[in-house]
mmCIF file as gemmi writes it, N, C-alpha and C atoms, coordinates in Angstrom:
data_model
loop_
_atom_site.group_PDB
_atom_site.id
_atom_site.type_symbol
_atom_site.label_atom_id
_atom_site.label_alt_id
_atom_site.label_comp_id
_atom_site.label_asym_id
_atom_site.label_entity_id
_atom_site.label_seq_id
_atom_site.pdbx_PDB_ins_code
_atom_site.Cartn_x
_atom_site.Cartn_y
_atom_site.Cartn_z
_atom_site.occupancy
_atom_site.B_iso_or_equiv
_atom_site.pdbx_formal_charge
_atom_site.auth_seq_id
_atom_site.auth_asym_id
_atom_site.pdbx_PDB_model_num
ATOM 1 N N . UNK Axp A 1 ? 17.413 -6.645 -12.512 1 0 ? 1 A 1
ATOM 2 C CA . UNK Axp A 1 ? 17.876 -7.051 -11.206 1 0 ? 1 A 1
ATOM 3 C C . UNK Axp A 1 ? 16.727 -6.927 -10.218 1 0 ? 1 A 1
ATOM 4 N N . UNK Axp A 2 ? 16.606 -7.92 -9.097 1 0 ? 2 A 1
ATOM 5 C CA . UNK Axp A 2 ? 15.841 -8.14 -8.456 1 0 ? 2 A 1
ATOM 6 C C . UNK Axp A 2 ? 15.307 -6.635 -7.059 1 0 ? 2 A 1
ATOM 7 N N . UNK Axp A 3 ? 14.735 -6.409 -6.519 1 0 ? 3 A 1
ATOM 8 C CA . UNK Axp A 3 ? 14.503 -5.563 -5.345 1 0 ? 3 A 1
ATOM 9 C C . UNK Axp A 3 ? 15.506 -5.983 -4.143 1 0 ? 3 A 1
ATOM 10 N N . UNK Axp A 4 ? 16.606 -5.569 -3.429 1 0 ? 4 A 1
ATOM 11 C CA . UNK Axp A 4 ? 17.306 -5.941 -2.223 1 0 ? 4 A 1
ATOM 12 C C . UNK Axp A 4 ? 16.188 -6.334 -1.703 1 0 ? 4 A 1
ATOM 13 N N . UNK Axp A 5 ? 15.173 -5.42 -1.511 1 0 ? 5 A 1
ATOM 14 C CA . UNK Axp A 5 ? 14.066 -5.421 -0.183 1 0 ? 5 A 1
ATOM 15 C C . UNK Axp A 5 ? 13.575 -7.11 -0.044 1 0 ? 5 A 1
ATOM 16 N N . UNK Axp A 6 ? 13.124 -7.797 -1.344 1 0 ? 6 A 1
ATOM 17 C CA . UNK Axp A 6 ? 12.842 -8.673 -1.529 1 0 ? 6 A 1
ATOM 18 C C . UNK Axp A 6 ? 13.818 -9.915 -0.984 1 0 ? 6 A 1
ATOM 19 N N . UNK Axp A 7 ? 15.266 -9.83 -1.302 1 0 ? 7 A 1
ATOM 20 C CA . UNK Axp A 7 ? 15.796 -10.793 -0.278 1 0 ? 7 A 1
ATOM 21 C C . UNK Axp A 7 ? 15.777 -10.577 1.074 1 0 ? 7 A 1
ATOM 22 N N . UNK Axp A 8 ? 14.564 -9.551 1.724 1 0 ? 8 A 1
ATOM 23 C CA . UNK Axp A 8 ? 15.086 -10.216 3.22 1 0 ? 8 A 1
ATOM 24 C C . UNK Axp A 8 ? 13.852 -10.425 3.448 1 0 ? 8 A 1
ATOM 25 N N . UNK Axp A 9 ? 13.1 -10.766 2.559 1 0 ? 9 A 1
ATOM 26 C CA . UNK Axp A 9 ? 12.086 -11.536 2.622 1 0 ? 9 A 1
ATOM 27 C C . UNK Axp A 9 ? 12.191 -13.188 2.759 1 0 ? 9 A 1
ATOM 28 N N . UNK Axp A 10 ? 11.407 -13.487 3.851 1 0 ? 10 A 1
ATOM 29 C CA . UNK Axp A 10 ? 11.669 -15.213 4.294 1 0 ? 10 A 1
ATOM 30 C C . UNK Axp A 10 ? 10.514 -16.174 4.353 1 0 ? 10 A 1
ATOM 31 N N . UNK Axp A 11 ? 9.104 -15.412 2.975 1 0 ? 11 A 1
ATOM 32 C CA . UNK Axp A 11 ? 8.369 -16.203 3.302 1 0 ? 11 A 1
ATOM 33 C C . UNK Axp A 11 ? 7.98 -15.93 1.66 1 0 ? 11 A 1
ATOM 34 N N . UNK Axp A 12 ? 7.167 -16.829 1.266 1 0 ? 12 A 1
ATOM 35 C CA . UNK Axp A 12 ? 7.131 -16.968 -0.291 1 0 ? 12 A 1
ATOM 36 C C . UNK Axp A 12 ? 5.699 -17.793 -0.719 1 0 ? 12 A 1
ATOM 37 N N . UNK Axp A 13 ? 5.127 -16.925 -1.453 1 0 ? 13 A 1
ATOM 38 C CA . UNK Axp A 13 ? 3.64 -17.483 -1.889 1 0 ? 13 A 1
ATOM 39 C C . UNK Axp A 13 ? 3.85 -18.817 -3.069 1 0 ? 13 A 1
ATOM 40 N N . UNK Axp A 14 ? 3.858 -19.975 -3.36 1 0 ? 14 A 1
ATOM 41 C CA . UNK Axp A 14 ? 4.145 -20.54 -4.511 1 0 ? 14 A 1
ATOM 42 C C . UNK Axp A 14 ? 2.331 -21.008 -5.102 1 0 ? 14 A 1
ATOM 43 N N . UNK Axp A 15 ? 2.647 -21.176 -6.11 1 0 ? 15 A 1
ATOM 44 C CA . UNK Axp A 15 ? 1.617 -21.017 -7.278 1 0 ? 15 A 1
ATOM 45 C C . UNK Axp A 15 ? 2.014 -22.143 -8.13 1 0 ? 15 A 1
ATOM 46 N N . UNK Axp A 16 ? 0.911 -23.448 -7.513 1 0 ? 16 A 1
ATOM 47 C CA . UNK Axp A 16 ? 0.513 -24.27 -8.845 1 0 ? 16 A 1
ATOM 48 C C . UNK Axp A 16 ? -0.176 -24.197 -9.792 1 0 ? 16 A 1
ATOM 49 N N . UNK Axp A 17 ? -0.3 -24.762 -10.97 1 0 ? 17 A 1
ATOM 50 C CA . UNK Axp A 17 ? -1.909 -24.746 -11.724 1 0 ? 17 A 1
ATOM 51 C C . UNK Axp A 17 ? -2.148 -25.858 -11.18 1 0 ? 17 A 1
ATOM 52 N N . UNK Axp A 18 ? -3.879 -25.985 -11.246 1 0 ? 18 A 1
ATOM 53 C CA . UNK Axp A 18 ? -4.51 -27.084 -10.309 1 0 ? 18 A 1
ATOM 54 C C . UNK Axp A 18 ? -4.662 -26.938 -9.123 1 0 ? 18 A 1
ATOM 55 N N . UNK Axp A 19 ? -3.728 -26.194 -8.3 1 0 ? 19 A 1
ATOM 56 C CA . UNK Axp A 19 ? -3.577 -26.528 -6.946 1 0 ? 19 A 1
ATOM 57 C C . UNK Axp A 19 ? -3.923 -25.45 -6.154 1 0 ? 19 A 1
ATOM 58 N N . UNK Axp A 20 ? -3.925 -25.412 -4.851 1 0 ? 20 A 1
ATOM 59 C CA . UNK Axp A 20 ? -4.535 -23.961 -3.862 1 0 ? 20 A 1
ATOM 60 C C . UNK Axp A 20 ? -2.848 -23.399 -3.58 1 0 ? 20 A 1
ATOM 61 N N . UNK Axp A 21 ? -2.908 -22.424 -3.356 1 0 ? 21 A 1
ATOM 62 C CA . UNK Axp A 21 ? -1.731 -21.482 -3.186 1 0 ? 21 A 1
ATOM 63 C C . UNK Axp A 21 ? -1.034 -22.116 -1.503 1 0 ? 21 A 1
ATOM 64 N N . UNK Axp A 22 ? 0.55 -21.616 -1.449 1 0 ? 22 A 1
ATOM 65 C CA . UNK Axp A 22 ? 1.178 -22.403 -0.353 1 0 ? 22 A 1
ATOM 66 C C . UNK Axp A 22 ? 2.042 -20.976 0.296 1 0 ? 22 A 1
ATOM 67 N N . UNK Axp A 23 ? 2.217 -20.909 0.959 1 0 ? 23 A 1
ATOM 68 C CA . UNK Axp A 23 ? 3.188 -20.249 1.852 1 0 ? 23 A 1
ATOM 69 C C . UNK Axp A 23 ? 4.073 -20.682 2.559 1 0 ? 23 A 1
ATOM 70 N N . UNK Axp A 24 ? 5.228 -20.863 1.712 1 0 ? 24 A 1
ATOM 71 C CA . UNK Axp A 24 ? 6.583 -21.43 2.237 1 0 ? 24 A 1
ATOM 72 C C . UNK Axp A 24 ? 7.688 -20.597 2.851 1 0 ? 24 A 1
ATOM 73 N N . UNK Axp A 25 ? 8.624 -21.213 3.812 1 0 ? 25 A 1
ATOM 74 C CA . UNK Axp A 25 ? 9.902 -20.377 4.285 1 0 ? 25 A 1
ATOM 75 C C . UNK Axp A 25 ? 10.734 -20.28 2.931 1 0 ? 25 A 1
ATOM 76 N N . UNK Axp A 26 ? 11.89 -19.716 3.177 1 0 ? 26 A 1
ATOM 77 C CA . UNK Axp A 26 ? 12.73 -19.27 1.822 1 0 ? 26 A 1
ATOM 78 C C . UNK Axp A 26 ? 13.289 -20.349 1.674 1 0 ? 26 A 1
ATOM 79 N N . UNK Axp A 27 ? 13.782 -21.127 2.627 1 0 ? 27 A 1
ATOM 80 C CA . UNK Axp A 27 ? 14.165 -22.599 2.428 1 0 ? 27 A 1
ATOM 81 C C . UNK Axp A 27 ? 13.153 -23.953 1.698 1 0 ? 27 A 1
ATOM 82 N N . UNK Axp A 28 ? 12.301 -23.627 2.043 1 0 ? 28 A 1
ATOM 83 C CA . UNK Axp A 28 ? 11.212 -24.358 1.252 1 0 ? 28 A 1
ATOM 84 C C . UNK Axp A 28 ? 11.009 -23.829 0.056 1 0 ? 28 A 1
ATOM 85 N N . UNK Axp A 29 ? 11.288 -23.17 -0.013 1 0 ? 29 A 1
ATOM 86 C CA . UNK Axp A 29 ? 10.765 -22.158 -1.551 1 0 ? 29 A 1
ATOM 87 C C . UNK Axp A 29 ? 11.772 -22.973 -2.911 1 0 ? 29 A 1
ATOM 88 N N . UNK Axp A 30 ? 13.065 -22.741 -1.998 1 0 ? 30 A 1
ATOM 89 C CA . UNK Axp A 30 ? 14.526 -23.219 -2.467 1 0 ? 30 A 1
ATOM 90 C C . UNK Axp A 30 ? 13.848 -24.679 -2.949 1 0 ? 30 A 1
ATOM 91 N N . UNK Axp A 31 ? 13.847 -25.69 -1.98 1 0 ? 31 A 1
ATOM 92 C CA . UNK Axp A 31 ? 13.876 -27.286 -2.155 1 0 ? 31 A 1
ATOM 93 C C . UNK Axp A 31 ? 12.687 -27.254 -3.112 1 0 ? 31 A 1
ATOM 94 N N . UNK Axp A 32 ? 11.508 -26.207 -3.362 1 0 ? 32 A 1
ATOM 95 C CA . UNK Axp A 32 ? 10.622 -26.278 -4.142 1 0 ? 32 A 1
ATOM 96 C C . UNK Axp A 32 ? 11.02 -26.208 -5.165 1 0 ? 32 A 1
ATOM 97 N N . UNK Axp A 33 ? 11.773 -25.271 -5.902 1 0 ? 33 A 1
ATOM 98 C CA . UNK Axp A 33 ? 11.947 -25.013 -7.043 1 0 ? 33 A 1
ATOM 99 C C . UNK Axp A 33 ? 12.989 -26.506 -7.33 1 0 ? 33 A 1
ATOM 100 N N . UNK Axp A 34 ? 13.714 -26.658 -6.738 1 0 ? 34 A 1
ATOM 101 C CA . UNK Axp A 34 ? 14.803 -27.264 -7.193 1 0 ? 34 A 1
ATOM 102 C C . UNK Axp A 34 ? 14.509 -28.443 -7.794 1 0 ? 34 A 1
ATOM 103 N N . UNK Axp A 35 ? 13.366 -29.029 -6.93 1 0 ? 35 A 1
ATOM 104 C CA . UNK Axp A 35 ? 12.455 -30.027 -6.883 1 0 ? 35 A 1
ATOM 105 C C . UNK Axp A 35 ? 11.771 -30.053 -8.955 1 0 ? 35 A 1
ATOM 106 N N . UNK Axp A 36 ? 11 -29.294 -8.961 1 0 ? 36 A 1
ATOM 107 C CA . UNK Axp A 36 ? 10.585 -28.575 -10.058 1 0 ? 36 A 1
ATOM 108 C C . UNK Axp A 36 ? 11.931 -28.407 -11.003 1 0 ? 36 A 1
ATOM 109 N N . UNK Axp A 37 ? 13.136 -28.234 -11.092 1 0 ? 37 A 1
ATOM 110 C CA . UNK Axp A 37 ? 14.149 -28.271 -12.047 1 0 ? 37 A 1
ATOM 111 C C . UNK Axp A 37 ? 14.704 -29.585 -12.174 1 0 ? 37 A 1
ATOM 112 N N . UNK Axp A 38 ? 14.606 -30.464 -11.365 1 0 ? 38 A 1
ATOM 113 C CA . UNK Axp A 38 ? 14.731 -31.852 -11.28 1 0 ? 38 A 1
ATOM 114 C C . UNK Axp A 38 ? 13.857 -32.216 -12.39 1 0 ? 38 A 1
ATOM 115 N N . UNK Axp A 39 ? 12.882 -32.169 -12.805 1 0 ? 39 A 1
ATOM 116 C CA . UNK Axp A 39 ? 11.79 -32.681 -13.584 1 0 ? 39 A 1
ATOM 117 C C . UNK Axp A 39 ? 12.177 -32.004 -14.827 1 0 ? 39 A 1
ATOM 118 N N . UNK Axp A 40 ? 12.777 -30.831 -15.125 1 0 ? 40 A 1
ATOM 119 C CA . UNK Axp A 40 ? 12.843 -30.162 -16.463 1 0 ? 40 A 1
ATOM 120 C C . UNK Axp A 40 ? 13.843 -31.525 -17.481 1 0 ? 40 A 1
ATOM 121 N N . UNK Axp A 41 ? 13.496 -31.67 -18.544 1 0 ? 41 A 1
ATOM 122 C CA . UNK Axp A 41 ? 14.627 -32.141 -19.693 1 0 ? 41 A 1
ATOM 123 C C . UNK Axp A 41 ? 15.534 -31.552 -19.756 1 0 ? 41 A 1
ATOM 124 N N . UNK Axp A 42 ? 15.544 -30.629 -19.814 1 0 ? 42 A 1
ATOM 125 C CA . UNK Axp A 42 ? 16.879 -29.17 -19.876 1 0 ? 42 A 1
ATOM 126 C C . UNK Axp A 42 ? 16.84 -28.087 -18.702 1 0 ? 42 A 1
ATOM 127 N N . UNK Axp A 43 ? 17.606 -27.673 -18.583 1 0 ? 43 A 1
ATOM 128 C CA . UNK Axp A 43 ? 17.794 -26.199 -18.132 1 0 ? 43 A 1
ATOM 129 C C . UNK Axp A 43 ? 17.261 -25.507 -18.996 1 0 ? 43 A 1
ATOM 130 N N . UNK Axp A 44 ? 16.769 -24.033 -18.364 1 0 ? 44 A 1
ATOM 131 C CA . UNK Axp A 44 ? 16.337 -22.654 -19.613 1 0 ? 44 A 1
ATOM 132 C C . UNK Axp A 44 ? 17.489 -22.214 -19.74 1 0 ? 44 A 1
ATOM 133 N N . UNK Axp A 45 ? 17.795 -21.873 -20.554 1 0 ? 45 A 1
ATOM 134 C CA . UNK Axp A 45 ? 19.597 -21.434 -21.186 1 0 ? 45 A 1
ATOM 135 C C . UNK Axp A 45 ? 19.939 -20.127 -20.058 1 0 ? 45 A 1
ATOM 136 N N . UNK Axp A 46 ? 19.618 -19.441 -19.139 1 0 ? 46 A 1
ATOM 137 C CA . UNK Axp A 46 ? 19.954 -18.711 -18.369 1 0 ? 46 A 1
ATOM 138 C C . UNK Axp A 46 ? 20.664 -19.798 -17.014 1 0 ? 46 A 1
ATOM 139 N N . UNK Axp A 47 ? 20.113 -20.529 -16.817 1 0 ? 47 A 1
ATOM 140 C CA . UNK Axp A 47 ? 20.266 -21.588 -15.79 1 0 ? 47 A 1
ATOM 141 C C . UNK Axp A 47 ? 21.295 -22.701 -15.842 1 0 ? 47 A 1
ATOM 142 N N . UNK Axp A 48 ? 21.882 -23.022 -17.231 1 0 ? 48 A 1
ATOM 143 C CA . UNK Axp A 48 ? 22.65 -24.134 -17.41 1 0 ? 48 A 1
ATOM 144 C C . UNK Axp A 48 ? 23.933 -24.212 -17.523 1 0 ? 48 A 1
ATOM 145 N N . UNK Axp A 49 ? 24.372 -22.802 -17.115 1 0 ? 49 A 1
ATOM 146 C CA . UNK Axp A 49 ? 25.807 -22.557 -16.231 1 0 ? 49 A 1
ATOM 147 C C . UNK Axp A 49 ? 25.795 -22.87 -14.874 1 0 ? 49 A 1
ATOM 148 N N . UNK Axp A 50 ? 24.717 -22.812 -14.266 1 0 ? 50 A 1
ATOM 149 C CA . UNK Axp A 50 ? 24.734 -23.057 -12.75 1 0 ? 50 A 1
ATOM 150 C C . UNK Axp A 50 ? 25.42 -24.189 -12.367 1 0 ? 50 A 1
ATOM 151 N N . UNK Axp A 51 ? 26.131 -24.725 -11.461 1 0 ? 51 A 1
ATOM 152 C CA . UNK Axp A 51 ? 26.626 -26.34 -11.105 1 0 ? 51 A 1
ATOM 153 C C . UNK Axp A 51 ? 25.843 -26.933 -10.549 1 0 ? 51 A 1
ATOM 154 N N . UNK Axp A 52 ? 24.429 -26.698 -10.357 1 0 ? 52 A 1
ATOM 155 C CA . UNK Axp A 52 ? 23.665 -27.838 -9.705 1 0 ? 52 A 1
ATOM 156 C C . UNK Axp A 52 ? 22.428 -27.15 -9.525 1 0 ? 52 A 1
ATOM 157 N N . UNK Axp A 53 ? 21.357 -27.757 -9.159 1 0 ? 53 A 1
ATOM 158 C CA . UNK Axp A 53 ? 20.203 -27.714 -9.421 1 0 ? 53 A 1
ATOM 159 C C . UNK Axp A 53 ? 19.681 -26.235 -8.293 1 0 ? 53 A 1
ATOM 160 N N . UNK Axp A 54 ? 19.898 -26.971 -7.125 1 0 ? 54 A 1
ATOM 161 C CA . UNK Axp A 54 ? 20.212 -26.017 -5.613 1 0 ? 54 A 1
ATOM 162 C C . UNK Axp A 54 ? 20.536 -24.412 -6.656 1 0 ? 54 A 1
ATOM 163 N N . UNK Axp A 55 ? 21.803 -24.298 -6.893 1 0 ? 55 A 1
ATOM 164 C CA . UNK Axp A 55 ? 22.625 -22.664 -7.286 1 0 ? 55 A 1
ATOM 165 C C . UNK Axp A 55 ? 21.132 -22.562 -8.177 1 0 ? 55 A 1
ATOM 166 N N . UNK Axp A 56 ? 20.588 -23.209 -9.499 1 0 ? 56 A 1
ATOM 167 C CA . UNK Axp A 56 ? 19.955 -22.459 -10.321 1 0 ? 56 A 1
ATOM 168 C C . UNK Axp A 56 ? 18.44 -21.968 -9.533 1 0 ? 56 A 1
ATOM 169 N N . UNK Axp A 57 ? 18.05 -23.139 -8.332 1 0 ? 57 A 1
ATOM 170 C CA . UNK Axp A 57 ? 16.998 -22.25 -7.36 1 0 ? 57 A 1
ATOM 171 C C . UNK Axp A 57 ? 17.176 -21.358 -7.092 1 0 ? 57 A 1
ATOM 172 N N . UNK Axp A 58 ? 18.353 -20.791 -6.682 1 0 ? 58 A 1
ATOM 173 C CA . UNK Axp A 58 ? 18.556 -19.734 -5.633 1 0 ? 58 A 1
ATOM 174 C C . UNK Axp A 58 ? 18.712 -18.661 -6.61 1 0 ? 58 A 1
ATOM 175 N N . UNK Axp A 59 ? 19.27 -18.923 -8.302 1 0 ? 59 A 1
ATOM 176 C CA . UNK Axp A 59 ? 19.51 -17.865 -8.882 1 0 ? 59 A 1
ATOM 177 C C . UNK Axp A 59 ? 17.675 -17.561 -9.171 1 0 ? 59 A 1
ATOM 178 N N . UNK Axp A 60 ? 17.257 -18.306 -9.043 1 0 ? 60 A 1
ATOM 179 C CA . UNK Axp A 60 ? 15.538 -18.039 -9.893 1 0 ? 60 A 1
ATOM 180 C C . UNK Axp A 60 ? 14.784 -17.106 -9.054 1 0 ? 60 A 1
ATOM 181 N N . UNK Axp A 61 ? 14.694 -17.653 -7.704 1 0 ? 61 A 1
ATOM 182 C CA . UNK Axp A 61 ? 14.585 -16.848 -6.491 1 0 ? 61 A 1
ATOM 183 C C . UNK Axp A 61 ? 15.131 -15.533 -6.756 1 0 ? 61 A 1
ATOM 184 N N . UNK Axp A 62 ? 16.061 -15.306 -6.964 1 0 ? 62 A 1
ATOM 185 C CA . UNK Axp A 62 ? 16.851 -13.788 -6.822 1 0 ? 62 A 1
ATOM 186 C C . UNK Axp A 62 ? 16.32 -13.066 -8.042 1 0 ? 62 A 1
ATOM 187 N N . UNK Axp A 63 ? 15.901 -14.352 -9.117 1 0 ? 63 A 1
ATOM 188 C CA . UNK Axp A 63 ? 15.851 -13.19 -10.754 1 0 ? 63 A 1
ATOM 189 C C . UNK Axp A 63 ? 14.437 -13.069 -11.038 1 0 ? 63 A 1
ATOM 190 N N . UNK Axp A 64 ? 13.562 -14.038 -10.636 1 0 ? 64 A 1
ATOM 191 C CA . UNK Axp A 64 ? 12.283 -14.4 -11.699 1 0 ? 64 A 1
ATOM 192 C C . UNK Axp A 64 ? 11.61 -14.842 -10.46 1 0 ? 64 A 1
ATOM 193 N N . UNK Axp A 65 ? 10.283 -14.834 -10.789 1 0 ? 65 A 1
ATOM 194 C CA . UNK Axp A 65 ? 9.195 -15.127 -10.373 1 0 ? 65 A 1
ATOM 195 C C . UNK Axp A 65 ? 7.97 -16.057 -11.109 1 0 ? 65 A 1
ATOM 196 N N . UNK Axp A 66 ? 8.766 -16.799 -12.333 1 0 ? 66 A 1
ATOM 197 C CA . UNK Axp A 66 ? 7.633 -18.008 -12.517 1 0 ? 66 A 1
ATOM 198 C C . UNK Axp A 66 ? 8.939 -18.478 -13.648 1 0 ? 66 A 1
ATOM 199 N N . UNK Axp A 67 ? 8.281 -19.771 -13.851 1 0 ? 67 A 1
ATOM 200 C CA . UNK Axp A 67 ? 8.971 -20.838 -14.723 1 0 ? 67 A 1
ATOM 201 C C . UNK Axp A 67 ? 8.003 -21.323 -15.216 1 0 ? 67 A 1
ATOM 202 N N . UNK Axp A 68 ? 8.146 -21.703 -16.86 1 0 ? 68 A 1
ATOM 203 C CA . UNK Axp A 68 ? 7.596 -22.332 -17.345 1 0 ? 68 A 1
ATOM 204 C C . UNK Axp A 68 ? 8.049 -23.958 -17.47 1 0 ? 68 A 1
ATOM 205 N N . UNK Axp A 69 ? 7.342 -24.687 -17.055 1 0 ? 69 A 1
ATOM 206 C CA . UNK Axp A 69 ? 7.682 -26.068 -16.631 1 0 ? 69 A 1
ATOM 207 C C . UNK Axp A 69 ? 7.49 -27.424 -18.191 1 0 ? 69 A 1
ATOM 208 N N . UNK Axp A 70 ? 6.47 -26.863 -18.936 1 0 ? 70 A 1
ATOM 209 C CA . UNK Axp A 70 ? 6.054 -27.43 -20.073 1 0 ? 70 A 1
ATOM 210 C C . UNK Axp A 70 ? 4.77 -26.164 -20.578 1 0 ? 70 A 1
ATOM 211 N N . UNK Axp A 71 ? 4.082 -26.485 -21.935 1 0 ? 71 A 1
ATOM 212 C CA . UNK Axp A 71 ? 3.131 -26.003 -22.599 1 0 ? 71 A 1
ATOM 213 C C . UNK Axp A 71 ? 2.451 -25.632 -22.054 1 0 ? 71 A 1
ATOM 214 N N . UNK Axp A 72 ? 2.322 -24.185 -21.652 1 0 ? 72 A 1
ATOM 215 C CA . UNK Axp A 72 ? 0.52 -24.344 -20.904 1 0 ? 72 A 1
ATOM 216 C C . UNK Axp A 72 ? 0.975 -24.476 -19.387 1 0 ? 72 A 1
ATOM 217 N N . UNK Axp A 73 ? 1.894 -24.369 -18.746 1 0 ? 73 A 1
ATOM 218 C CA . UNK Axp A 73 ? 1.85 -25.096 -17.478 1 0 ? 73 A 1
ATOM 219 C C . UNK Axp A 73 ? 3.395 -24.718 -16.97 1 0 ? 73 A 1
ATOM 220 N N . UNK Axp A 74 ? 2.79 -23.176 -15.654 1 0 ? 74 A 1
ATOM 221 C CA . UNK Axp A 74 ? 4.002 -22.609 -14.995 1 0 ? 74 A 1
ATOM 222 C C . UNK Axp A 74 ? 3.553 -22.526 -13.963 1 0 ? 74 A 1
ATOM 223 N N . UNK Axp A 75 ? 4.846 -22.787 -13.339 1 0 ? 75 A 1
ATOM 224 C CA . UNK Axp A 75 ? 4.765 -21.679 -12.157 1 0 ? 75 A 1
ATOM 225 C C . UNK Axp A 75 ? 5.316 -21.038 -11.375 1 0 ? 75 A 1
ATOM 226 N N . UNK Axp A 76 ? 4.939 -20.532 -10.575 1 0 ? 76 A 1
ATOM 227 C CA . UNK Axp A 76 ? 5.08 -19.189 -9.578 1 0 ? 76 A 1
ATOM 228 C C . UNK Axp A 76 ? 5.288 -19.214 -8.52 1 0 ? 76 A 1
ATOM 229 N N . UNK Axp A 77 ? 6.251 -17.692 -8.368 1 0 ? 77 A 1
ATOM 230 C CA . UNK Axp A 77 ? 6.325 -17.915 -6.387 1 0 ? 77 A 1
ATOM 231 C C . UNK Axp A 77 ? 6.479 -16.248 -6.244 1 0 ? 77 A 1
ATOM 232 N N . UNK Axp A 78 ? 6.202 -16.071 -5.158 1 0 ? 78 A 1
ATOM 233 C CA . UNK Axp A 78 ? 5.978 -13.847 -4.909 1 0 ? 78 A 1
ATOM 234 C C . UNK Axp A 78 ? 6.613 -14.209 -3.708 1 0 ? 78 A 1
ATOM 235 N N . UNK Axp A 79 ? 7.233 -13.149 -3.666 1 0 ? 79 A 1
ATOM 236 C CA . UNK Axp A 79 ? 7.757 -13.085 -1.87 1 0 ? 79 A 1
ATOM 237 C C . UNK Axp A 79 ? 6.52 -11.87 -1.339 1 0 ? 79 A 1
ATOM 238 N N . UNK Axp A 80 ? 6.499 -13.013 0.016 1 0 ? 80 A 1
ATOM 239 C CA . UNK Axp A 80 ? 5.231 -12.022 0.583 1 0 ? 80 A 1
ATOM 240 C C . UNK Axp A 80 ? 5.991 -11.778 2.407 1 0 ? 80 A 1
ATOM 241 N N . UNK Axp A 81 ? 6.01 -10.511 2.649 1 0 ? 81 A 1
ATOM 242 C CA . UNK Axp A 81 ? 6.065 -10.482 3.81 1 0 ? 81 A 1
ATOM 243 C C . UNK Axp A 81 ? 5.15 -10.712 5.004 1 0 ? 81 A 1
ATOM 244 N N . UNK Axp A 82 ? 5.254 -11.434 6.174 1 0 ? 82 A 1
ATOM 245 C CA . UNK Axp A 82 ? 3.868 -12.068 6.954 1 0 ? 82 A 1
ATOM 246 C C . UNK Axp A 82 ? 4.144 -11.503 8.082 1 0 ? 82 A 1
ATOM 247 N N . UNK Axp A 83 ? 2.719 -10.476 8.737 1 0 ? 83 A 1
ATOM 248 C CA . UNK Axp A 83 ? 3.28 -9.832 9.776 1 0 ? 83 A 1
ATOM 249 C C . UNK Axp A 83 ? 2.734 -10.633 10.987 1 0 ? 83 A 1
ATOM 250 N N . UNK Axp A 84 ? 3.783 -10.225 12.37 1 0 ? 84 A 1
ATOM 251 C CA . UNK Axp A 84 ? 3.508 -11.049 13.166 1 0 ? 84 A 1
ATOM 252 C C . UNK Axp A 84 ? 2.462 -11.594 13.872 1 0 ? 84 A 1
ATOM 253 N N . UNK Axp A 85 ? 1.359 -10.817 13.748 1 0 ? 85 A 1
ATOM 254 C CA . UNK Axp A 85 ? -0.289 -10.819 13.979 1 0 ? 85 A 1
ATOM 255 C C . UNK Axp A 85 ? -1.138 -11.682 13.158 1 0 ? 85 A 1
ATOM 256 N N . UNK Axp A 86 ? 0.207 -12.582 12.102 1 0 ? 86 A 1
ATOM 257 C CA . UNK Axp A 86 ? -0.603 -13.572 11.276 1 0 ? 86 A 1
ATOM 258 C C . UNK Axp A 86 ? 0.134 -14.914 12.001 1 0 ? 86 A 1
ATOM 259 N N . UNK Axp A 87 ? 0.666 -14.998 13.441 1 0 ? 87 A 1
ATOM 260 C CA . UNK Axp A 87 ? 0.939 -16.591 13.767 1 0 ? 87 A 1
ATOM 261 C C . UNK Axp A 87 ? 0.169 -16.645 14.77 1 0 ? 87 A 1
């Protein structure tokens, strides 16, 4: 089970391969992943009770911190807290 502390976290590092690192709101984080399960052939058998793409983001968010998307090729998201001296 995940850290409480971590859901009241509202900002989220995501992690491509290839790509430079992003810092998204928790809502973006959400449409990210979901985005990214859109593209899977299947669900990972933890996920394919969910009713829709949206619920299995939000469960991934709460459980895990990377997905493997194909061979060789995952990714990631950390909840990072951003203090106010960083806007």
């Amino acid at each position: 089970m995940s850290d409480p502390l971590i859901r009241s976290c509202s900002n989220y590092v995501v992690l491509e391969p290839g790509k430079e690192e992003k810092i998204l709101t928790k809502d973006e984080t959400l449409d990210w992943l979901e985005n990214w399960l859109g593209q899977l052939e299947e669900l990972p058998k933890d996920l394919v009770n969910q009713v829709s793409n949206k619920a299995a983001a939000i469960r991934l968010l709460d459980t895990a911190c990377d997905l493997e998307i194909k061979l060789g090729f995952t990714i990631q998201w950390f909840a990072v807290r951003l203090s106010s001296d960083s806007y």
